[in-house]
C-alpha positions in Angstrom: 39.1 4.7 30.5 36.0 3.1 29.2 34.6 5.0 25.8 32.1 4.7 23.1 34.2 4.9 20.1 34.2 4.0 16.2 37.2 5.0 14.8 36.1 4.7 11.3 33.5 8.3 12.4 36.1 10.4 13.0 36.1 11.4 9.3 33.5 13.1 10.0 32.1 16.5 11.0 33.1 16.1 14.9 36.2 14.3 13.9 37.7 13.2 17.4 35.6 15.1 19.5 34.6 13.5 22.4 32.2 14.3 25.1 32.9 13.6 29.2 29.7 11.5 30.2 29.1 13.5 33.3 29.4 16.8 32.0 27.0 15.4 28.7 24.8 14.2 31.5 25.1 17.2 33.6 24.0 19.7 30.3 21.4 16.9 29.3 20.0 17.9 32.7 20.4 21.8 32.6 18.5 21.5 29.0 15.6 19.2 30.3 16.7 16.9 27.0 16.3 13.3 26.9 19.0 11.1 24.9 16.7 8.7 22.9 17.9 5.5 24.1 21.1 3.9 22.3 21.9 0.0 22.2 24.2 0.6 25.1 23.3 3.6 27.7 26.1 6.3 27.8 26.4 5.8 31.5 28.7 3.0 30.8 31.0 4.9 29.5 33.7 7.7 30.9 34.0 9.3 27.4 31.6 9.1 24.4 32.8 10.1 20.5 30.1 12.7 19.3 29.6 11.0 15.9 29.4 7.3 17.7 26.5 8.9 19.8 24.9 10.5 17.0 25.2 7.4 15.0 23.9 5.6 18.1 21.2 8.3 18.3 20.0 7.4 14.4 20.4 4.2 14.8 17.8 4.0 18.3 15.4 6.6 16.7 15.3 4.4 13.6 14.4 0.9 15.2 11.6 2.9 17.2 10.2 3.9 13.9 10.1 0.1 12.4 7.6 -0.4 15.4 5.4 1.8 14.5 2.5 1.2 11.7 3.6 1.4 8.4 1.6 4.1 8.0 2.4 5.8 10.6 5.8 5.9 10.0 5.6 6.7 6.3 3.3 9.9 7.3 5.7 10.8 10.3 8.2 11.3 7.7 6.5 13.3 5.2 7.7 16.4 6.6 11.3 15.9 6.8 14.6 16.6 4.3 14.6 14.0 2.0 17.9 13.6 -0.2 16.8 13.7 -4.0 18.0 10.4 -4.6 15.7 9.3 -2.2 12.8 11.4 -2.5 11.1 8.9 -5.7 11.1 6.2 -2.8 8.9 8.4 -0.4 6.2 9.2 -3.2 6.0 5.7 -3.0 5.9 5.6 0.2 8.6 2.9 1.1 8.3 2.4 4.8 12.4 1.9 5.2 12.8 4.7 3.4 10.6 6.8 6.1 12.2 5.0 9.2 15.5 6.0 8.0 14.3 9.6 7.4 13.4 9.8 11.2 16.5 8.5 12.2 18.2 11.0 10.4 16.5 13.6 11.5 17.1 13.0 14.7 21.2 13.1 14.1 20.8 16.2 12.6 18.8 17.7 15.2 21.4 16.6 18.0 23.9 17.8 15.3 22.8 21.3 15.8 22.5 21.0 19.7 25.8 19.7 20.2 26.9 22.3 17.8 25.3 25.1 19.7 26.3 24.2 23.2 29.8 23.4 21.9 30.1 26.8 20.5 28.2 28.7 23.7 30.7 27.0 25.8 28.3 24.8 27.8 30.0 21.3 26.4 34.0 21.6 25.9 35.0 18.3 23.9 38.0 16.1 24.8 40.0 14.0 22.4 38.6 10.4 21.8 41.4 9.1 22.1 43.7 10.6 25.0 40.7 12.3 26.7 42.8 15.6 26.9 41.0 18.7 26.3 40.6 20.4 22.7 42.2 23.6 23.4 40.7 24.7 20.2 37.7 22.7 18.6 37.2 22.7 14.8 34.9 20.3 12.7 37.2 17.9 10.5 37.7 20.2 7.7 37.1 16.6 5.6 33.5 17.7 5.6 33.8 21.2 5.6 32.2 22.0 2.2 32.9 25.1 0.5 34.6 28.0 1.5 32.3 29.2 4.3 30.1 32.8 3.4 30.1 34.3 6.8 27.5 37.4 7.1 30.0 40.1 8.3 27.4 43.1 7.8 23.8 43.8 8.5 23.3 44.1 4.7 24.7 40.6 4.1 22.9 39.0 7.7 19.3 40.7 5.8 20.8 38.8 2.5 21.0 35.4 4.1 17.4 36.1 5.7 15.9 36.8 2.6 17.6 33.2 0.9 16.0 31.8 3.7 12.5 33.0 3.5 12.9 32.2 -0.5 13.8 29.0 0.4 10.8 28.4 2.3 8.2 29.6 0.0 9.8 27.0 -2.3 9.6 24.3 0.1 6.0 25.5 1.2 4.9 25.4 -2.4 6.4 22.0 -3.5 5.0 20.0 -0.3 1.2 21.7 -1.1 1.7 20.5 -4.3 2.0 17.0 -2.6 -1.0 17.9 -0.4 1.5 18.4 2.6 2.0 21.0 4.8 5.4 20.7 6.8 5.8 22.3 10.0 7.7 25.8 10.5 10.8 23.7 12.3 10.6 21.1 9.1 11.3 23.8 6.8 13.8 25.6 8.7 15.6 22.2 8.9 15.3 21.7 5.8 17.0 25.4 4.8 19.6 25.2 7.7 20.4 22.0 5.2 20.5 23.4 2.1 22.8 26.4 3.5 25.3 24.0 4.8 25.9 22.7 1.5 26.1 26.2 -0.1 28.7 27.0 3.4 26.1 30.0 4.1 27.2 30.4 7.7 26.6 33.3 10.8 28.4 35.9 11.5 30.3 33.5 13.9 31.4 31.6 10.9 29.1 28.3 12.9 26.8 26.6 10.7 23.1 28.1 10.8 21.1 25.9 12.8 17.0 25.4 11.6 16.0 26.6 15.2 17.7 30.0 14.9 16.9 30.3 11.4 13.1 29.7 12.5 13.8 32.2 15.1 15.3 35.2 12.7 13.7 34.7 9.2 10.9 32.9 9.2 8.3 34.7 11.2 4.8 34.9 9.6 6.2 31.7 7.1 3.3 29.2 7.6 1.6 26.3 5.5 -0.9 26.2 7.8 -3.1 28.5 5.7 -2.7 25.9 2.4 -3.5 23.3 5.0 -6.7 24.7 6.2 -7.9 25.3 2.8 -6.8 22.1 1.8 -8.9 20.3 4.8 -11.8 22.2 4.0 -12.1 21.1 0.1 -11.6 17.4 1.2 -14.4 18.2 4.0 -16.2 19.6 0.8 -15.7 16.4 -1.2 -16.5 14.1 1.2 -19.9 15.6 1.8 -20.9 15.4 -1.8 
């Protein structure tokens, strides 16, 4: 049985969990998704761990960004969930800093897919290390955070709504004070984030992903208007 697998991961949120390479590939396809590609391709595996592929998946999405410009990289990262410990860094704008943003980013994106599919039934997980089916999958309650908050009634799913949108007028109004303007999905991310540390989940008790928090609270949430003006003062500037 040939498998991508770091023990040392598994004290993390996917503990064990394992994925069967053709039905990962086979759900890759039925999504039209595209693995960015890891030092070693999954097809040369039976059985990948989940955390060794996201950790693959940081680590590829990473070295692409060290190709890039240093510029480029340091303004593709703007946007993105920056731990405060790290956030002095990117006002500096430290290009390793920004690369490792992206990477990141792109675990917890695949995070939240894997997540989703795992809990709509489309991937079932296997244990790493026997490759026996998880009757009954549960992140390694190692990383489970605080008792979870799970929105029972419509009252409390309006509650976490409105955290949300609060959330994002917060976000909104720190970046512009930057002279950024994050994207809707950035600042969903970023909330879906900040509600796992508080353990603000659905009423599934599942994490909330930024996708479906874009999708149910944030509709008519834009920077884009702070953008715009923001464009057309430095248009103004420039033409003095």
């Amino acid at each position: 049985m040939r498998k991508a697998f770091i023990p040392e991961l598994c004290v993390r949120e996917f503990g064990r969990a394992a994925f069967r390479v053709d039905d990962l590939t086979a759900w890759l396809k039925l999504r039209g998704y595209t693995l960015p590609a890891t030092a070693r391709p999954i097809d040369d595996f039976d059985f990948v761990h989940v955390e060794t592929l996201l950790a693959g998946i940081q680590g590829a999405v990473q070295s692409e960004a060290e190709s890039f410009k240093p510029r480029t990289s340091i303004e593709l990262a703007r946007d993105l969930p920056c731990p405060p410990q790290l956030q002095p860094f990117m006002d500096e704008g430290c290009e390793p800093i920004s690369n490792f943003l992206q990477g990141a980013n792109a675990a917890v994106q695949w995070r939240e897919l894997f997540t989703d599919a795992i809990a709509a039934g489309e991937l079932k997980p296997v244990d790493a290390m026997t490759g026996l089916p998880l009757v009954s999958y549960k992140a390694n309650p190692q990383e489970a955070g605080p008792t979870p908050s799970i929105a029972h009634s419509q009252g409390e799913v309006e509650t976490w709504k409105r955290q949300a949108r609060d959330l994002a007028l917060e976000i909104i109004k720190r970046q512009r004070g930057r002279d950024l303007f994050p994207s809707q999905m950035a600042i969903a991310d970023e909330i879906a984030i900040n509600f796992r540390k508080g353990g603000i989940v659905g009423t599934d008790g599942k994490p909330l992903t930024g996708s479906y928090i874009k999708r149910h609270a944030l509709a008519g949430i834009t920077s884009a208007v702070g953008k715009q003006l923001s464009t057309s003062l430095g248009q103004g500037k420039r033409g003095k």
